[in-house]
C-alpha positions as CSV (number, residue, x, y, z in Angstrom):
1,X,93.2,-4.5,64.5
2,X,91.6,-3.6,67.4
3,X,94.0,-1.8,70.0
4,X,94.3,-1.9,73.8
5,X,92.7,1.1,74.1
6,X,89.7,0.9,72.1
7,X,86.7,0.4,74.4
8,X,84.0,-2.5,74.0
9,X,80.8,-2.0,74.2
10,X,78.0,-4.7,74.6
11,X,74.6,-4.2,72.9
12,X,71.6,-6.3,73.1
13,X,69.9,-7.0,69.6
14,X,67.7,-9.1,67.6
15,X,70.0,-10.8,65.1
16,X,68.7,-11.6,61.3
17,X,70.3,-13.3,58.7
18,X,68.9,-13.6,55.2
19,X,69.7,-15.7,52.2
20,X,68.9,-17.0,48.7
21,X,67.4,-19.7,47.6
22,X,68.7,-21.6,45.0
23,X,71.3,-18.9,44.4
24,X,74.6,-21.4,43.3
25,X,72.5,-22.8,40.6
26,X,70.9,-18.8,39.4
27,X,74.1,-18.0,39.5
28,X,75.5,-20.6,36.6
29,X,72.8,-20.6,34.6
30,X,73.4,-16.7,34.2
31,X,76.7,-17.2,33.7
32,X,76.6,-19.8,31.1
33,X,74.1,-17.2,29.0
34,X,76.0,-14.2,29.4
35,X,73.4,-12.9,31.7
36,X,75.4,-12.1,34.9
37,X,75.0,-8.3,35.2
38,X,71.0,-9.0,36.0
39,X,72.1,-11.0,39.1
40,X,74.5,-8.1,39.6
41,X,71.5,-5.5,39.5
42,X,69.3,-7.6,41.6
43,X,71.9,-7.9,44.1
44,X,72.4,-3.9,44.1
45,X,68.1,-3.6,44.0
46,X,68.1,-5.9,47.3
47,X,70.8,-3.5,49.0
48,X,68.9,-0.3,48.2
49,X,65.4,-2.1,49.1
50,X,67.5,-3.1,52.6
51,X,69.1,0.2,53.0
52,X,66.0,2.5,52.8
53,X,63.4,0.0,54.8
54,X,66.3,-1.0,57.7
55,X,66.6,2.9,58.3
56,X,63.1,3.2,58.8
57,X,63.1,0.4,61.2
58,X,66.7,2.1,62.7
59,X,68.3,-1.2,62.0
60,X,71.8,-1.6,61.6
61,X,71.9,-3.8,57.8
62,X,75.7,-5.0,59.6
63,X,77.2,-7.2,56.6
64,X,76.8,-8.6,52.9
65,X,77.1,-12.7,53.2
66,X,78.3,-13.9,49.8
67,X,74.6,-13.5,48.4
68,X,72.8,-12.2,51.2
69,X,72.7,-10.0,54.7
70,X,73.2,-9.7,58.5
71,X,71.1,-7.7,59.8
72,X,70.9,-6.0,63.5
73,X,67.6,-4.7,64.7
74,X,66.7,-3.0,68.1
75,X,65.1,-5.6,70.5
76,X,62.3,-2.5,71.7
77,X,60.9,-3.2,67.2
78,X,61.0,-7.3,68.0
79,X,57.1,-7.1,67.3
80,X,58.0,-5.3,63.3
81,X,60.4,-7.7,62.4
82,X,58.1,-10.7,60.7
83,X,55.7,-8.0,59.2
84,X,59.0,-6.7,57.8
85,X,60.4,-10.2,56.7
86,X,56.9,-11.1,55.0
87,X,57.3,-7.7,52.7
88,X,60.9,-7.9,51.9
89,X,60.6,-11.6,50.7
90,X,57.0,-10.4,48.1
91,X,59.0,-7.4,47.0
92,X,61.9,-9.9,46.6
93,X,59.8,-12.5,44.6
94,X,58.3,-10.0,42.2
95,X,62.0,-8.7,41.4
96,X,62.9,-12.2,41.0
97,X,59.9,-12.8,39.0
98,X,59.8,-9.7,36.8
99,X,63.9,-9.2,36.3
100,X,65.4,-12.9,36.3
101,X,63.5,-16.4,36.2
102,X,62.1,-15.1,32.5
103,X,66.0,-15.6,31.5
104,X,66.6,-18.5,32.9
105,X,67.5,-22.0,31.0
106,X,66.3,-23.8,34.1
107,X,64.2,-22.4,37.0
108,X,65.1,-23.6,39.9
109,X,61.6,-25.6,42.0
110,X,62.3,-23.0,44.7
111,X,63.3,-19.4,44.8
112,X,63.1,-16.6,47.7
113,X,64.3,-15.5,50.9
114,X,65.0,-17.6,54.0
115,X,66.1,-16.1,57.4
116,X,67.7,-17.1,60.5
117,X,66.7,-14.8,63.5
118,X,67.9,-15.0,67.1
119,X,68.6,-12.4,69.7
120,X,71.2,-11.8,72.1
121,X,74.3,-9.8,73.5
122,X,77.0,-8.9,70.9
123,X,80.6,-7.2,71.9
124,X,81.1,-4.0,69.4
125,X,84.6,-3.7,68.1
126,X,86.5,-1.9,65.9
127,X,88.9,-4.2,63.6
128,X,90.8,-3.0,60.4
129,X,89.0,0.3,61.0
130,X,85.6,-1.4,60.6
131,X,82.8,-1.7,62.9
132,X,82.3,-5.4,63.7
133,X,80.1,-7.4,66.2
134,X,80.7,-10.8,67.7
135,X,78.4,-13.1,69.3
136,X,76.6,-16.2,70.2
137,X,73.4,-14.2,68.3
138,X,74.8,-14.0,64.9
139,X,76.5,-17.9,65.2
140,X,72.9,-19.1,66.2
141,X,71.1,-17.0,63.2
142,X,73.2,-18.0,60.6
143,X,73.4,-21.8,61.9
144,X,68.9,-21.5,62.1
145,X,68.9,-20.2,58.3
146,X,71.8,-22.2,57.3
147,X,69.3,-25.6,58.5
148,X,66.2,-24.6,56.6
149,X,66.2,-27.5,53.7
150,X,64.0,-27.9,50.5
151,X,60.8,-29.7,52.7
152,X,60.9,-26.8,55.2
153,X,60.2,-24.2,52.3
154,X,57.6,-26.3,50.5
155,X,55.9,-27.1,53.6
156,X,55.6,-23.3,54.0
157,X,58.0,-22.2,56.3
158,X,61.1,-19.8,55.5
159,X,62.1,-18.3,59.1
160,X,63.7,-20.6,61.9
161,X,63.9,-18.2,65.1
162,X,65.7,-19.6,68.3
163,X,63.1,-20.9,71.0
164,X,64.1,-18.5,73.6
165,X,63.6,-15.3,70.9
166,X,60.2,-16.9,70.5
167,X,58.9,-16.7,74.0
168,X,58.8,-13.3,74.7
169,X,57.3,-12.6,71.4
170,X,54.6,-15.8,71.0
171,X,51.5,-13.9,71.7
172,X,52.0,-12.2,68.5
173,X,53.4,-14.6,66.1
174,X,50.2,-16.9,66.0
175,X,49.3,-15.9,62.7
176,X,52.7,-17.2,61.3
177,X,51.4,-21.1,62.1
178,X,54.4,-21.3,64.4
179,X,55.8,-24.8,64.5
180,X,58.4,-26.2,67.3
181,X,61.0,-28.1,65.9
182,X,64.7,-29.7,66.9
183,X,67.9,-29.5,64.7
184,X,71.2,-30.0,65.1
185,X,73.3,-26.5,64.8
186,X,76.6,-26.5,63.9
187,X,79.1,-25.7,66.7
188,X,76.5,-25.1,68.6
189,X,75.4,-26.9,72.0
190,X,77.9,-29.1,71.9
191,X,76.5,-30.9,69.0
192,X,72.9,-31.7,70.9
193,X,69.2,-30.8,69.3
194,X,68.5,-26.7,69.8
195,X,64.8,-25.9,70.4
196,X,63.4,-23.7,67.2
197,X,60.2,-22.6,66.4
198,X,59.2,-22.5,62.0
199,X,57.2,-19.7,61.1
200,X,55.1,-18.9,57.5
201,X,55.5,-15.4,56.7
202,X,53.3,-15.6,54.5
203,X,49.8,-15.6,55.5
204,X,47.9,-16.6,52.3
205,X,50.4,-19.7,51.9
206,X,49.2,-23.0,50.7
207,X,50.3,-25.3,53.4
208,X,49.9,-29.0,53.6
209,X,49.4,-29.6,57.6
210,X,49.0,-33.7,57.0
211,X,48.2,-36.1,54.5
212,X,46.7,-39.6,54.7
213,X,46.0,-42.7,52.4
214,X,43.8,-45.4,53.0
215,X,40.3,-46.8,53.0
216,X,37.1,-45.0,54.8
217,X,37.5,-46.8,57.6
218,X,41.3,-46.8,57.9
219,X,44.0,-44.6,56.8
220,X,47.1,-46.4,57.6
221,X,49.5,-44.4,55.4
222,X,51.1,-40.8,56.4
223,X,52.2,-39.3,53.1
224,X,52.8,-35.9,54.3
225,X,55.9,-34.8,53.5
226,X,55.4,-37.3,50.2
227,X,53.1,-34.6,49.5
228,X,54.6,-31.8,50.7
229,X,57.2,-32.7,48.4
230,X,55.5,-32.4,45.3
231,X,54.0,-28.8,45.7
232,X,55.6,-26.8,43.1
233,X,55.0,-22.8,43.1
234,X,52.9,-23.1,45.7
235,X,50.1,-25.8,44.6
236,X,49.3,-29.5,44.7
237,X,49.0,-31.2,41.0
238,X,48.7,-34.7,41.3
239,X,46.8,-37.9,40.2
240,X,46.2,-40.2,43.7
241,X,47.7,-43.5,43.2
242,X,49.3,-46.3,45.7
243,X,53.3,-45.3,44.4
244,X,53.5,-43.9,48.2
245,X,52.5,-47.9,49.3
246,X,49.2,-49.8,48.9
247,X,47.9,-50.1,52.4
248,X,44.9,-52.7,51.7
249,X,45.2,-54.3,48.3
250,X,41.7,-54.7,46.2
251,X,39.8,-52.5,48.2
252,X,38.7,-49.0,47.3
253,X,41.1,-45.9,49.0
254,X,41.1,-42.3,49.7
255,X,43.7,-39.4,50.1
256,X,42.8,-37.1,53.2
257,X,44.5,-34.2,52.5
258,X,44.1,-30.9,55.7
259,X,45.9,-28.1,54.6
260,X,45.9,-24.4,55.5
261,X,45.2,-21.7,52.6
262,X,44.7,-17.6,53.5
263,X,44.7,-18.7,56.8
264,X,41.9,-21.2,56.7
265,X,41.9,-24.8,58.1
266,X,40.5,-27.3,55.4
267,X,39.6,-30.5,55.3
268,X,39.7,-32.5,51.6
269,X,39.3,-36.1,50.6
270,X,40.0,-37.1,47.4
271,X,39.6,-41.4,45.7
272,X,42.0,-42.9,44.3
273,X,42.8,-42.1,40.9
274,X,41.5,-38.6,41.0
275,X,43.7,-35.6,40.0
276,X,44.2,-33.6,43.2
277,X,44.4,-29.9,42.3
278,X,45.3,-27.1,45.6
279,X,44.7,-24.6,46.2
């Protein structure tokens, strides 16, 4: 434990927590085929990936989290932390990819990274001879990436960062779609909404922005997150029909569909019936 003596130090960092997707149900189905030591290797390939690309970024990669990592970067490389985010979750994806989802009885819909990211003084300790760090930083990180659900990932977005971390840095996060939201944290604020901000790091993403059904002169239905709901591995395959509610019965409708793809706004209508097919 720590003792009297010891000193405490405070340090200011940016706080990162990351995590996988869909990890519980990996994990069984490679245990019920005998197939655990390839979760064990990709666990030990995302340490050595973390390792080498957190030293070259002079980040501190703190702790392992059950099946993923806290970890502390310098507040002076704020600007290198998406760009290094984006990267770690593609390298991720094709180890996924190439080592594990081929072995799989069941693929899970979703796989990846998510992250939690905040920033903010943490008291450096020494406990059980370990280095440890306590904070409101890490609570609110692992609270933001412990928040991102199933719609937030197929709507595109994979990093929640606290509103006040977002500020400083908005100038150069534009290209991320950055999109302010309200959650509940918790043990956090007293059980109130905490200001976020969503961001896509990744910039060729298929992203539904909104989706509408009706006729040509009025689309009365907002089926967005219906439709966000169905993209599976990143595209829309679907035949237009009224299951989401018929909002003019008899008369001819349409799907509007705008949706962002390699960082392009676009604009798509579609009839009913028709097999919708994006990107």
């Amino acid at each position: 434990m720590t003792r009297p003596e010891d000193s405490l130090r405070k340090e200011e960092k940016i706080v990162v927590t990351v995590d996988i997707c869909s990890s519980t149900v990996i994990l069984e189905d490679l245990l019920n085929t005998n197939n655990i030591k390839k979760w064990r290797d990709l666990l030990i390939w995302l340490k050595e990936y973390l390792e080498k690309e957190s030293k070259k970024m002079r980040a501190n990669l703190y702790k392992f989290t059950g099946d993923g990592w806290i970890i502390l970067f310098n507040p002076k490389k704020r600007e290198n932390i998406i760009p290094f985010l984006s990267e770690l979750s593609k390298q991720f994806e094709y180890e996924f990819r190439d080592k594990i989802e081929n072995i799989l009885d069941s693929p899970p819909d979703i796989i990846g990274l998510t992250f939690g990211i905040d920033e903010g003084p943490l008291v450096k300790m020494t406990m059980r001879n370990n280095i440890e760090y306590i904070g409101r930083a890490i609570n609110v990180a692992c609270r933001l990436q412990g928040v991102i659900d199933d719609m937030d990932i197929k709507a595109g977005y994979r990093a929640f960062m606290s509103h006040r971390l977002y500020n400083p840095m908005k100038d150069k996060l534009s290209e991320y779609f950055p999109d302010a939201k309200k959650r509940k944290l918790r043990n956090i604020s007293g059980g109130r909404l905490f200001s976020l901000y969503r961001l896509s790091i990744s910039k060729n993403l298929f992203r539904i922005i909104k989706a509408t059904y009706g006729t040509n002169d009025n689309y009365k239905i907002d089926v967005t997150n219906e439709y966000i709901s169905k993209i599976k591995d990143n595209r829309l395959d679907i035949t237009v029909t009224n299951e989401m509610g018929d909002p003019n019965p008899g008369a001819n409708k349409h799907l509007k569909i705008e949706y962002m793809y390699n960082g392009e706004k676009h604009k798509i209508t579609f009839k009913e019936r028709a097999r919708v097919q994006l990107p």
